[in-house]
VEXZA-366538 format. One record per atom (N, C-alpha, C): residue in one letter; y, z, x. Coordinates in pm, whole numbers, plus 50000, padded with zeros to 5 digits. Each point is the difference from the previous one (the first is absolute). Layout:
aYZX/...
END
This chain:
x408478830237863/x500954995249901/x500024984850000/x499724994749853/x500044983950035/x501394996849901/x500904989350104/x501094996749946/x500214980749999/x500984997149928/x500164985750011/x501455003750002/x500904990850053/x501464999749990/x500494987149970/x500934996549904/x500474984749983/x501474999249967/x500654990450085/x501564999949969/x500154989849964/x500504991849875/x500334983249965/x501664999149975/x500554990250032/x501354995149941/x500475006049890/x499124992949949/x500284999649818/x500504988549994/x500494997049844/x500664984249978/x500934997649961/x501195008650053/x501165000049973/x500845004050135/x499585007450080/x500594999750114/x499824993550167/x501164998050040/x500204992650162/x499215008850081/x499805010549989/x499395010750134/x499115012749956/x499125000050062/x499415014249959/x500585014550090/x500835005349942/x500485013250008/x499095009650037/x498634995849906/x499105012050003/x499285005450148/x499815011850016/x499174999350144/x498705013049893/x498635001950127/x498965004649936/x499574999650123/x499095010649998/x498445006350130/x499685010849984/x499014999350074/x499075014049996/x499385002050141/x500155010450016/x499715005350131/x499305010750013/x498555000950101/x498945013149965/x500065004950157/x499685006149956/x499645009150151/x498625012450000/x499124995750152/x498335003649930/x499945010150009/x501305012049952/x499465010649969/x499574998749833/x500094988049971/x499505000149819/x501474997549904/x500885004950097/x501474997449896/x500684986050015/x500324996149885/x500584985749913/x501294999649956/x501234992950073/x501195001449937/x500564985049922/x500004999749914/x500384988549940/x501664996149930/x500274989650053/x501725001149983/x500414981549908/x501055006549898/x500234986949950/x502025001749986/x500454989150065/x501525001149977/x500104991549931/x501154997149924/x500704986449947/x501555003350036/x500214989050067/x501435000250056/x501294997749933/x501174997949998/x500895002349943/x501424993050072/x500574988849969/x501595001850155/x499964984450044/x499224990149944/x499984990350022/x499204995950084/x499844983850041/x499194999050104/x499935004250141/x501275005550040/x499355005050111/x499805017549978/x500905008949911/x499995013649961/x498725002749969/x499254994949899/x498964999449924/x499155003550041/x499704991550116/x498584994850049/x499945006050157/x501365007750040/x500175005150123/x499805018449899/x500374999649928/x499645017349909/x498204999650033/x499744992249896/x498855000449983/x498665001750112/x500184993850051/x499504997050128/x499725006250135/x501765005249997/x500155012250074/x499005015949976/x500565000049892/x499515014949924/x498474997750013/x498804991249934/x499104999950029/x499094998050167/x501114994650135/x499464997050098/x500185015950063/x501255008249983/x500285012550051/x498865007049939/x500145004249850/x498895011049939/x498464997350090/x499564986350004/x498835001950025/x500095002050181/x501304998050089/x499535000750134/x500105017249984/x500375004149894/x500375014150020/x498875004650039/x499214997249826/x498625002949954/x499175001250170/x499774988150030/x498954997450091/x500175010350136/x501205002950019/x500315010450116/x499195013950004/x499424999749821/x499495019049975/x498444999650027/x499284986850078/x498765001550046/x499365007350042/x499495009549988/x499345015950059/x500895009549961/x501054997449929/x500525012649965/x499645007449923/x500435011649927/x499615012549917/x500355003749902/x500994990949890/x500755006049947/x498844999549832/x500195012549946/x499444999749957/x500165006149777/x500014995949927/x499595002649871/x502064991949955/x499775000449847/x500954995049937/x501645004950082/x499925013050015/x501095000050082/x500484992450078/x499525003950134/x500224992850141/x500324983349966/x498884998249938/x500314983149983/x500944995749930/x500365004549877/x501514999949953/x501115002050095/x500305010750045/x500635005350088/x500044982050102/x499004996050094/x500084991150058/x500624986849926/x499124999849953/x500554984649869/x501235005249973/x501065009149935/x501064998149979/x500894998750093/x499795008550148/x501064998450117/x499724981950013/x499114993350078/x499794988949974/x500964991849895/x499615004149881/x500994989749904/x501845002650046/x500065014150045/x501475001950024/x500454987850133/x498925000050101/x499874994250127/x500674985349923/x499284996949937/x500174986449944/x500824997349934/x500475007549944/x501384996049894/x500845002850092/x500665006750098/x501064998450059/x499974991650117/x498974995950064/x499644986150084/x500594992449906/x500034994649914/x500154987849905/x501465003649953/x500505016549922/x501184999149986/x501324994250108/x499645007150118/x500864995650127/x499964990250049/x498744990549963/x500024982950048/x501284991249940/x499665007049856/x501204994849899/x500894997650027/x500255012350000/x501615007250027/x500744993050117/x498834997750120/x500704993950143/x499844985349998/x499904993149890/x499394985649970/x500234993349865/x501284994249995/x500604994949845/x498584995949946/x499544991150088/x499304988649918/x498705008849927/x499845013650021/x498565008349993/x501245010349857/x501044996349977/x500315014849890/x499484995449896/x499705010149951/x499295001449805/x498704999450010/x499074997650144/x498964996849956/x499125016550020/x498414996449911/x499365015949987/x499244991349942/x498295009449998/x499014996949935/x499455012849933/x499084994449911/x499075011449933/x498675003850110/x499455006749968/x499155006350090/x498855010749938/x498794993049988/x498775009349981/x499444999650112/x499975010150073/x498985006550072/x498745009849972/x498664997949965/x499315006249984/x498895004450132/x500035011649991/x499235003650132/x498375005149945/x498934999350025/x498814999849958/x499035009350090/x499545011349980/x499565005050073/x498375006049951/x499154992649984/x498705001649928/x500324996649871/x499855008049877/x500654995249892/x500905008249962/x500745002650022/x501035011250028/x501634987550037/x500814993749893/x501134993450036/x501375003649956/x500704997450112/x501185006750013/x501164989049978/x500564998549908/x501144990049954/x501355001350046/x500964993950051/x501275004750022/x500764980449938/x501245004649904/x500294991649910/x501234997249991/x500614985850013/x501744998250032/x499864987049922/x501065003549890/x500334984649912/x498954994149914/x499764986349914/x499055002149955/x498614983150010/x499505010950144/x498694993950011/x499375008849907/x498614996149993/x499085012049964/x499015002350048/x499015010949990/x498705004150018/x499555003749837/x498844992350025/x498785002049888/x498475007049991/x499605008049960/x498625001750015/x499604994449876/x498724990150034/x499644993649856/x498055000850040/x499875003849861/x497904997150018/x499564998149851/x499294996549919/x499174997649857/x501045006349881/x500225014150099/x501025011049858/x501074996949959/x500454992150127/x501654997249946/x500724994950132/x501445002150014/x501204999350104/x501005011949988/x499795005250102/x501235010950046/x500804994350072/x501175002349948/x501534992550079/x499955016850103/x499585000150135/x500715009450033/x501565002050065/x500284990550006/x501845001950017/x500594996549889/x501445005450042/x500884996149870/x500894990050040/x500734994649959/x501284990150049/x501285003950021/x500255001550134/x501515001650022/x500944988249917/x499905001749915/x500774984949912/x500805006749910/x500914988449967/x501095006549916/x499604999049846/x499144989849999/x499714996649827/x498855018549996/x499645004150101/x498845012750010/x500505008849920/x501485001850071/x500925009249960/x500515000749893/x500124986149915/x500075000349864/x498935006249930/x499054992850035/x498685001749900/x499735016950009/x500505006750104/x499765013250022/x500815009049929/x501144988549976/x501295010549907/x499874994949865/x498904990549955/x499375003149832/x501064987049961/x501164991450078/x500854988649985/x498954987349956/x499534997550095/x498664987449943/x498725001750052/x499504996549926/x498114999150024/x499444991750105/x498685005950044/x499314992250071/x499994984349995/x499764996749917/x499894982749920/x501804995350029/x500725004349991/x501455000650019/x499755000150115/x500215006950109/x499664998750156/x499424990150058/x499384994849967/x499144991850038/x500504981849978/x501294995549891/x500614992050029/x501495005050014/x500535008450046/x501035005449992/x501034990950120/x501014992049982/x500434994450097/x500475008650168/x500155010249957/x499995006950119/x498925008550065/x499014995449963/x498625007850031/x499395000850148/x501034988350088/x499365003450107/x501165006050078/x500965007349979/x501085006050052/x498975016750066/x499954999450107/x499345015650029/x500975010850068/x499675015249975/x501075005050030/x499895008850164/x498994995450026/x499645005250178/x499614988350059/x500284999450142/x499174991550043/x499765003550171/x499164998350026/x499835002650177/x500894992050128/x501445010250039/x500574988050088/x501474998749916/x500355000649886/x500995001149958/x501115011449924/x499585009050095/x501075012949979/x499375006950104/x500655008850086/x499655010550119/x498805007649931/x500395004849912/x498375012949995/x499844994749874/x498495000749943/x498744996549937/x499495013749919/x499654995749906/x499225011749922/x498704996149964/x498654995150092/x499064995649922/x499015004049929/x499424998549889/x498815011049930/x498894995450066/x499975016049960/x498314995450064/x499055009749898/x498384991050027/x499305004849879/x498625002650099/x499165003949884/x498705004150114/x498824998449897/x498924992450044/x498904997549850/x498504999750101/x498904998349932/x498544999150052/x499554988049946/x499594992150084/x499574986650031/x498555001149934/x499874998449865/x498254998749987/x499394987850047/x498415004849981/x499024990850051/x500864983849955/x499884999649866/x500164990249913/x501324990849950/x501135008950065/x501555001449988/x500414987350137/x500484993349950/x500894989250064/x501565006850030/x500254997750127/x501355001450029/x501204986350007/x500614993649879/x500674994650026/x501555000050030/x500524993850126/x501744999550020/x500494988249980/x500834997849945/x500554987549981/x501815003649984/x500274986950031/x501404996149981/x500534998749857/x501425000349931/x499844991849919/x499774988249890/x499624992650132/x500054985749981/x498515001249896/x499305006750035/x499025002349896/x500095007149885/x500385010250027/x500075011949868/x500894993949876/x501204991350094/x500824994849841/x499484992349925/x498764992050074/x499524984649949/x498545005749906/x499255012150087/x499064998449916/x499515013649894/x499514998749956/x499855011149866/x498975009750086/x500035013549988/x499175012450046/x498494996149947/x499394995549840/x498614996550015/x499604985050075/x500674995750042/x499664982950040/x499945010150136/x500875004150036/x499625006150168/x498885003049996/x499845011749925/x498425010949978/x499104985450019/x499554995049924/x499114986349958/x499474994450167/x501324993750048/x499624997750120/x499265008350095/x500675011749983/x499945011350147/x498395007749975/x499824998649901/x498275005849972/x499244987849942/x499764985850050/x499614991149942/x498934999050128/x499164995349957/x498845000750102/x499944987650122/x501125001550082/x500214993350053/x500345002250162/x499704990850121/x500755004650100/x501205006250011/x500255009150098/x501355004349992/x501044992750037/x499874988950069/x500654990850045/x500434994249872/x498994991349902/x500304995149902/x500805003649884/x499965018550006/x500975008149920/x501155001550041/x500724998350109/x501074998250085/x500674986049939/x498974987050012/x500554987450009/x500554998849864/x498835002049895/x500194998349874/x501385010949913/x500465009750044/x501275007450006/x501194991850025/x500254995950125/x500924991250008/x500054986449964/x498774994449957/x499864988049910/x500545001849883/x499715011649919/x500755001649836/x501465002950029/x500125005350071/x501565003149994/x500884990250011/x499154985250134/x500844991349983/x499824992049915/x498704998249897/x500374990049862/x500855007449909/x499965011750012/x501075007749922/x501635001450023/x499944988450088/x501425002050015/x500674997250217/x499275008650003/x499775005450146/x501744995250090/x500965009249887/x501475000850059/x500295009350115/x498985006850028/x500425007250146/x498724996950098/x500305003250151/x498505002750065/x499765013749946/x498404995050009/x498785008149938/x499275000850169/x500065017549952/x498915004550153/x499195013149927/x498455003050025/x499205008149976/x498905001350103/x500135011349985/x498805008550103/x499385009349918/x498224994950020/x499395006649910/x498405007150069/x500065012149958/x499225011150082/x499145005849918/x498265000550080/x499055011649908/x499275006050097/x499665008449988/x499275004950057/x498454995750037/x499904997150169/x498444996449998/x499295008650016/x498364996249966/x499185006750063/x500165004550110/x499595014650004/x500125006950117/x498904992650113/x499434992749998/x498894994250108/x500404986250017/x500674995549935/x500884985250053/x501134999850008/x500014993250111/x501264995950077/x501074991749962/x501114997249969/x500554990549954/x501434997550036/x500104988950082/x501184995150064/x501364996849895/
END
């Protein structure tokens, strides 16, 4: 699996909230995690941070283990996310300066091409290649919930003054409901996660453009969070972006 990961400021905010990694283990499986935090500078960036340093020490503990097909691993990934949201709810709770805070949370777990999504608030996951962009999550958001109840349109959503109001978040309420989805990684299929800080700033074909442009993967990473911040770049912008390698090369 070859990945690049990139977290920037942006150009409007004091701190980056965002946290991001990926973590493999050589039985072949790839877990890739993106938060954006929530609660101020220290809530925020202690959500974020947290949730991604726990999931992956989780991850790394199942080295030789067995667990095996869409089940089991759901099953794991969701106790995990419970692990984590009430670590973070009870920090709160026992710590003025930590109440209100929660992050969003894509965790995608990768197991050949076979990926397993679990989804809180609204980061996203993308599969994008020549054909198009699949949004595979939806947005825990409140403008979602409009657009879902036929109130305003997509294009409406999208400058809606309350558009970044979300209605879950990891860490801020005792129990969690997160979706989870399940898709096949083609040869040719890019896996992108990103924060908002991107998705609000840049348009779904300008993504595509980049993400299948014949270019290092590194450079498709950089050039992502480059448009977002001439576009504006009012939140941190973080993306992690995944394809599948050749099965005969190696790739760190």
């Amino acid at each position: 699996m070859q990945f690049e990961i990139l977290s920037d400021i942006g150009r409007k905010r004091a701190i980056n909230e965002d946290s991001a990694a990926v973590f493999t283990l050589p039985e072949g499986l790839t877990l890739a995690v993106i938060a954006d935090g929530m609660g101020g500078h220290l809530g925020g960036d202690f959500a974020s941070s947290t949730a991604i340093k726990v999931i992956g020490e989780e991850f790394l503990k199942l080295k030789g283990t067995t667990l095996e097909g869409d089940e089991e691993w759901t099953e794991w990934l969701k106790e995990t996310i419970f692990h984590v949201n009430l670590l973070l709810y009870e920090h709160a709770q026992k710590n003025e300066e930590f109440k209100g805070m929660g992050t969003t949370l894509e965790a995608v777990l990768i197991r050949g091409q076979s990926c397993l999504v679990a989804h809180i608030g609204d980061s996203r996951v993308y599969a994008i290649n020549t054909d198009g962009v699949q949004q595979i999550t939806k947005d825990h958001s409140y403008v979602n919930v409009l657009v879902d109840s036929g109130e305003i349109t997509k294009e409406e959503a999208a400058v809606h003054p309350q558009r970044n109001l979300i209605m879950q978040a990891l860490g801020s309420e005792r129990t969690i409901n997160p979706d989870f989805y399940t898709l096949n990684l083609e040869d040719e299929t890019y896996l992108l996660i990103c924060t908002d800080g991107l998705s609000n700033e840049v348009a779904e074909p300008s993504i595509q453009n980049i993400v299948v442009s014949d270019v290092a993967m590194r450079e498709k990473v950089e050039a992502l969070v480059d448009m977002a911040n001439k576009l504006g770049g009012e939140d941190n912008i973080s993306v992690i972006l995944l394809k599948p390698s050749d099965p005969e090369v190696t790739t760190q």
